[in-house]
N, C-alpha and C positions, 0 to 999 in steps of 0.2 A: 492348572495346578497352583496350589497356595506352599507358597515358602514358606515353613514355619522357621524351622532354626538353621541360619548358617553362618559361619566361618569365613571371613574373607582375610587373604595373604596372612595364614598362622602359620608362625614357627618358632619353636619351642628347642633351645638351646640349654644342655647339660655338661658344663663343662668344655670341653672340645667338641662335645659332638650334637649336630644338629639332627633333631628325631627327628622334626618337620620342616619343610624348607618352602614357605611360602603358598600354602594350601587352602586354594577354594573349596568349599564342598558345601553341598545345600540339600538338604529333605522336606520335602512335602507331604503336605497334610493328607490324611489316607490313603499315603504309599508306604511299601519296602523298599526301602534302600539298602541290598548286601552291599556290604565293603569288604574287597579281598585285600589280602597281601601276605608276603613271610609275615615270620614272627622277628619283629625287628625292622620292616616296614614302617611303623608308626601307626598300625591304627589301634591299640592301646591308647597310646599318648594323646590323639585328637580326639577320644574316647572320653578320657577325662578330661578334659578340656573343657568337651560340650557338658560335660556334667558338672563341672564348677570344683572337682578335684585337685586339678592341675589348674597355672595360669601362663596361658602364652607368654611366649620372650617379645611377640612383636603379634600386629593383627588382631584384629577383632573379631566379637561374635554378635549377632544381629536375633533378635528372636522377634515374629512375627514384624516383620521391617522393619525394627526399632533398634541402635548400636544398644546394648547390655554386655554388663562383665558382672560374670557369677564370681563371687570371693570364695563361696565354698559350696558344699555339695549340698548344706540342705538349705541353700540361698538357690541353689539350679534346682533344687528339689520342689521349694515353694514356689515356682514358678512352671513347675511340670515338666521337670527333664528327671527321667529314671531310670536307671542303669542296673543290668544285672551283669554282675563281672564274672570274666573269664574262671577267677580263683574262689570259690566261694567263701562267703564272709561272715558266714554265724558261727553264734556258737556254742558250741557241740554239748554245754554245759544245762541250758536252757532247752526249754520243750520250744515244737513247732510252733504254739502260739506264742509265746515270749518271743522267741525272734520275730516272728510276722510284723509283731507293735514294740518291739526294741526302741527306744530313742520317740518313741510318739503314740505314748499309750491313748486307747482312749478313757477321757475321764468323763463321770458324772459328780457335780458338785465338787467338784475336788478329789475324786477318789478313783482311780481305776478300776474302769467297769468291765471287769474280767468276764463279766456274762455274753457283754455286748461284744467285744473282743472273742470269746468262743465261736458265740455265732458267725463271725465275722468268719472268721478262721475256716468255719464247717461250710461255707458258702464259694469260698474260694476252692478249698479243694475240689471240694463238687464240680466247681468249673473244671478242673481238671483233672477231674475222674482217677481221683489218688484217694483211699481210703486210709485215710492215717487220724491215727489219735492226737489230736489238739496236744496233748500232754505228754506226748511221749517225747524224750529227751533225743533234740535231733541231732547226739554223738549215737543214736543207736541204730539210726536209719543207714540204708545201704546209702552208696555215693550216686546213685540215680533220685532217689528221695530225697537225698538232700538238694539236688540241683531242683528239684519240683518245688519245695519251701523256696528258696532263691526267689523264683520267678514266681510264684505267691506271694510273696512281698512286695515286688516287683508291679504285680497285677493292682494290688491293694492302695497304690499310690495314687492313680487315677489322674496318669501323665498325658500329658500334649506329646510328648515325645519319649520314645521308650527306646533303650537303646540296650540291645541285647547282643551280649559276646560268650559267645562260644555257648550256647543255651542247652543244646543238646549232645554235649559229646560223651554225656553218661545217661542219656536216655534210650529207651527203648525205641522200636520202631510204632508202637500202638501207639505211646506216651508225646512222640513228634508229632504224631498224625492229630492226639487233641490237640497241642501244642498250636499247631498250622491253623487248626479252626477257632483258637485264639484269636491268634494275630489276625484274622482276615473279618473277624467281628470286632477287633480293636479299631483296623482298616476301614471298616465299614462305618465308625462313630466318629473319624475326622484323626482317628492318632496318625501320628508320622513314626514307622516303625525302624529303628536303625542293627541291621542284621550280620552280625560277625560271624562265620563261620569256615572250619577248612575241610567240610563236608561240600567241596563245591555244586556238586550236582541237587544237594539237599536247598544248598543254599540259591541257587538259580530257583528251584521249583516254587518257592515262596515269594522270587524278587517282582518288583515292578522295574525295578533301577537298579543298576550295578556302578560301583566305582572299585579301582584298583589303585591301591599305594605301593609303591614301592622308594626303596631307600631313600622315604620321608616327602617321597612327589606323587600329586595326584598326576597320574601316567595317562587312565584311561579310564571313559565313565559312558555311560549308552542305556537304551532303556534295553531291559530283562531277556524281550522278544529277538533281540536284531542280535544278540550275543551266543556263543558255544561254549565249552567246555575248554575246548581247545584257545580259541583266543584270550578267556579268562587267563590260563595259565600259562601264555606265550608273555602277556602282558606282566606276569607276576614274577615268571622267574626265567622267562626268554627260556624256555625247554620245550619240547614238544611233552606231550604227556604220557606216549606210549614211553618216554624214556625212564618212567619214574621208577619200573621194576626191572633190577636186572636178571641179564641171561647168564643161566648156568648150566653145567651139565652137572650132576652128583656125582660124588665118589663114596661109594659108603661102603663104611666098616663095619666092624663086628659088631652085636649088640652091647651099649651101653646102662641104660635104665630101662628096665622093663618096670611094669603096674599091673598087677594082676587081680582084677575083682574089688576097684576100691569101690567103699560105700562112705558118704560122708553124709551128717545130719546135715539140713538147714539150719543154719546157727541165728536166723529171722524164725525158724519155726521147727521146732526139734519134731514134731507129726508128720513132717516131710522130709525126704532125702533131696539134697542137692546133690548129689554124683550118688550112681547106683549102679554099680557090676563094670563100673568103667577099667577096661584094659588098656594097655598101649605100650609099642617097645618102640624106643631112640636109638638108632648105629649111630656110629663117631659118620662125621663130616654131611647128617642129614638135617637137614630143618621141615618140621612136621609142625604144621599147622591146625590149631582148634579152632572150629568157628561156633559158634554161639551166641543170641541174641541174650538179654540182660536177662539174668534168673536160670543159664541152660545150665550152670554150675562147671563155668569156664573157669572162674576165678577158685572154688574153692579144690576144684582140682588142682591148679596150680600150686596153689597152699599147703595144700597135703604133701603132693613130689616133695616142695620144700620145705616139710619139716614144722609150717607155722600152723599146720591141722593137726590135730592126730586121727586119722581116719578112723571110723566103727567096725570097718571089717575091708579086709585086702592086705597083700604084700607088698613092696617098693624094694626092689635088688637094684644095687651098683654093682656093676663087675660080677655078678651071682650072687653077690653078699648083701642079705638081707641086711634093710637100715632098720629095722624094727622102729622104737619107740624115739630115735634122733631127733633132736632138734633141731631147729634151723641153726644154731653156728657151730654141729655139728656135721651138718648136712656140707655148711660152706666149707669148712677143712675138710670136706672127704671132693669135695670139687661140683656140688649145686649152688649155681647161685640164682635168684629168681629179684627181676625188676619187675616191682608190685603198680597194681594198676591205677593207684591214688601216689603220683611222686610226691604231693606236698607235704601230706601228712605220713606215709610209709617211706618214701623213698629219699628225702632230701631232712639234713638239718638247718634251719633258716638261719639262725643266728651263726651258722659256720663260713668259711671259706670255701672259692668253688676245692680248691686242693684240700681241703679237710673233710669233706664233703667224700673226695673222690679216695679219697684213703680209708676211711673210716670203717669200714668192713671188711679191709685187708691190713691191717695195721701191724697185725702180730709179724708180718713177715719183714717189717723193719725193725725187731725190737731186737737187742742185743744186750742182756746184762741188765734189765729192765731201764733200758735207754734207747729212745728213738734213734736213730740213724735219719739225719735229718738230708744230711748230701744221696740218702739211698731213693728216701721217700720225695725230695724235691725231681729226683731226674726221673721217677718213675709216673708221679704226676703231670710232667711236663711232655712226657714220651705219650701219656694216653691223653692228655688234651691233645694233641698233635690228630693221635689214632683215629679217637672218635670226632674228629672236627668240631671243638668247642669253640665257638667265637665270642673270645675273653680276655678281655685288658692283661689278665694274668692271673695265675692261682692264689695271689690273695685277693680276690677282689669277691664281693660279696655273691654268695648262690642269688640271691633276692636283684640283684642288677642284670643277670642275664634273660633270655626269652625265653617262655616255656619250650620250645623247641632245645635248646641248646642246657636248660635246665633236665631235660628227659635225655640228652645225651651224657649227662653228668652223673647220673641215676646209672646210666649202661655204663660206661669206663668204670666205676664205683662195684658192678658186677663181675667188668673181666679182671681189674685188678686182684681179684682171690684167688683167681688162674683156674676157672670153671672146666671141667668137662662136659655138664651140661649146664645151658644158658636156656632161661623160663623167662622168657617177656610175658606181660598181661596189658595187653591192650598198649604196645609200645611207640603206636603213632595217636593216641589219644589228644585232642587239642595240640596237633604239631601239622605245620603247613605244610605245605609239599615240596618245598627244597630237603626243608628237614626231613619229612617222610621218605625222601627219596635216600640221604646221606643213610639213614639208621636200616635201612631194607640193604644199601652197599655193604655196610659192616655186620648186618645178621650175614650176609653171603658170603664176606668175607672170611668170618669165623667159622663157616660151615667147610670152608675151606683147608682151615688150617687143622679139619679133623676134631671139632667144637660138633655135640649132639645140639640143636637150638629145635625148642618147642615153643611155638605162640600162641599167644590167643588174641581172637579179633572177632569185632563184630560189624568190620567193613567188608563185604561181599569185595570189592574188589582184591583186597592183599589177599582175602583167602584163594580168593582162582589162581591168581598170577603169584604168590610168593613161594608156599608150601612145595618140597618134593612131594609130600602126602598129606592132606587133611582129612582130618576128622571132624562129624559134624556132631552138636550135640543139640539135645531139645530134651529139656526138662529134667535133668540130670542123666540121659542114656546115651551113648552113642549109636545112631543113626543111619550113619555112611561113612566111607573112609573111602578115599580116592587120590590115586594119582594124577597130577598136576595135566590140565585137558581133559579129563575125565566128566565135567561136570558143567553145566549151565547156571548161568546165574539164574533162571529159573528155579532149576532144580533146586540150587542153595535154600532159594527162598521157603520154597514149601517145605523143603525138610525140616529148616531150623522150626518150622512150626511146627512140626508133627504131623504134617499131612498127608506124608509119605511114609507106610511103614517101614520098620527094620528092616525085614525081609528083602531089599532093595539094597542093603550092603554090597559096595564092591569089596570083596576079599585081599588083601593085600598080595602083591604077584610075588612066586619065589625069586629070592633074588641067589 
């Protein structure tokens, strides 16, 4: 194996606090190298690093056996390191081809050869079997298309080394699957592929090589074959992994939101329904789970309950009482709150504080005399950073400093502080490790405890087996099956969510 690019003794010091602490790490030329860890691990930080974004406190970097230091990204860039990031980075202003050639058009004569750059564009997709218009403005694509442009840019750069984070946590399972036949034809032309993922089992299926960081130390690294699931995540966060989900017995109450017969358009395509005849009732202290692959119309159901749809046809009761035509911040003073499945753009303000951040939707209940109550809003902030386990220098300190894991627990306190009686996650362990995965699954249980209705949606086959009292499955906007927690095989999950399995296959919800 040929070493292309590696890192020897880097560590990268912020202030007090050291991300990396003296870290070997080396990739070879047509291999996958997964690297695990939390969020807060460090491998962001030796992410950019290798990409000329960030510059070590100490240590070097070595590319094809030669000491180099990239000063910036498109100094790593012209040297063929390409990175698709965790957060994605176009913008939403510009069509798919202007972002593709953003910053590096190409020109004839002098002039941008927006033909040649089409083409360019229609050739890429192709390879990835996305049928999208060059032109269309990619603020209008779903958040799975936008991650497809990402890594079409990505693709288009024509790197030695490709380092890819978080690639698919908004894609489909077909969309992976071309994805994979990517990477293993990049694999096959001598790239060296660097694979970020907290889909661990996704991310094994791809690897040749795996390394594990933890609090800023390379811990543990072995080739793909000789490693488990299990030992990945013993090394990641010393737990076992049957521990990720906890055990409950339910207690459930009366009914609190029932849905009766919603119909919602595709708002990508008004000729198709995303939700069609969808029912569902929530009792206090239950947590009921949606499963659905990208397009089942998981998300615009959520949207509806909360007020930020208006559905085309069906009811939504609170307490009996129809919400008719509510809004979402009406919906939240009646007690809905919903954590949307894009935190950066729907869930969070950047330029806020994490404590401004986590108040901002519940503000009115500090207001007195049209004056904040600052001693009300500081202890209540301080009591649900506590709750939801944020780990944060303190609530002024920037949402943008902490880790996507602990930035999606910010998004949840920001929910219960409304004081919800029902709680709407959408895809709530989305690019979040599995520490964090595991903290946010304790406090959805926790709340279901304290007589909180909680509905999710997920399109990990495992939270749907193990989290839900009841899931419902959807495919193509209908629900499918509905089952009690043991009820169901991951098998089963799979075909259903495709539709291979008709309706008729419903288990019936048992009298309770």
């Amino acid at each position: 194996m040929t070493t292309v690019l590696r890192a020897c003794g880097v560590t990268k010091v912020y202030g007090g606090t050291h991300a990396l602490k003296g870290v070997d790490f080396a990739v070879a030329a047509g291999r996958v190298t997964a690297l695990f860890g939390e969020n807060g691990a460090g491998k962001s930080t030796l992410m950019k690093i290798l990409a000329g974004i960030e510059q070590p406190t100490t240590g070097h970097l070595e590319l094809a056996g030669r000491r180099t230091q990239f000063r910036s990204a498109r100094e790593a860039a012209d040297q063929g390191i390409s990175i698709i990031h965790q957060e994605l980075s176009l913008c939403p202003n510009l069509s798919v081809q202007d972002n593709l050639f953003l910053a590096r058009e190409l020109r004839h004569r002098g002039v941008v050869d927006r033909a040649a750059q089409r083409a360019a564009t229609t050739a890429v997709l192709r390879r990835l079997e996305e049928d999208l218009d060059p032109d269309r403005p990619v603020g209008d694509l779903r958040l799975g298309q936008q991650q497809i442009v990402e890594i079409a840019r990505a693709l288009l750069q024509n790197a030695r080394v490709l380092i890819m984070d978080e690639p698919t946590s908004a894609l489909t399972a077909p969309e992976v699957a071309v994805l994979f036949r990517l990477i293993r034809e990049l694999t096959a032309g001598g790239v060296a592929v660097i694979y970020i993922s907290h889909h661990l089992d996704e991310a094994l299926e791809i690897a040749d090589d795996v390394a594990v960081l933890r609090d800023g130390n390379l811990v543990a690294s072995s080739t793909a074959d000789e490693v488990t699931l299990g030992w990945i995540v013993q090394h990641m966060v010393g737990r076992d992994p049957d521990d990720l989900f906890p055990d409950r017995e339910p207690v459930l109450g009366a009914p609190v939101l029932t849905a009766d017969s919603i119909v919602v358009a595709d708002p990508q395509n008004p000729h198709r329904l995303a939700v069609d005849q969808v029912s569902l009732t929530l009792r206090a202290g239950e947590i009921v789970g949606i499963y659905g692959l990208m397009g089942s119309g998981r998300t615009e159901l959520l949207e509806a309950l909360a007020g930020r749809i208006v559905p085309d046809a069906g009811t939504i009761t609170l307490d009996g009482e129809p919400l008719g035509n509510a809004g979402i911040g009406q919906r939240i003073a009646k007690g809905i709150a919903l954590v949307p499945e894009d935190r950066q753009r729907d869930g969070l303000v950047q330029s806020m504080s994490v404590g401004q951040n986590l108040t901002l939707a519940g503000l009115s209940q500090f207001v007195r005399r049209l004056l904040v109550r600052r001693g009300a809003e500081r202890e209540a902030v301080e009591r649900t950073i506590t709750e939801v386990t944020v780990k944060t220098s303190g609530p002024a300190a920037p949402i943008g400093s902490l880790s996507g894991g602990n930035q999606q627990k910010v998004v949840i306190g920001k929910a219960l502080l409304t004081r919800p009686r029902v709680l709407l996650l959408d895809e709530p362990s989305r690019g979040v490790d599995v520490g964090a995965k595991a903290d946010i699954f304790a406090l959805m249980a926790a709340q279901a405890r304290r007589g909180l209705s909680v509905l999710f949606a997920t399109s990990e086959a495992e939270e749907a087996l193990h989290i839900p009292d009841r899931l419902l499955v959807l495919a193509r906007g209908v629900v499918v099956g509905e089952f009690r927690r043991g009820q169901l095989t991951r098998e089963d999950l799979m075909s259903l969510s495709d539709g291979r399995i008709a309706a008729a296959t419903r288990q019936e919800e048992p009298a309770l």
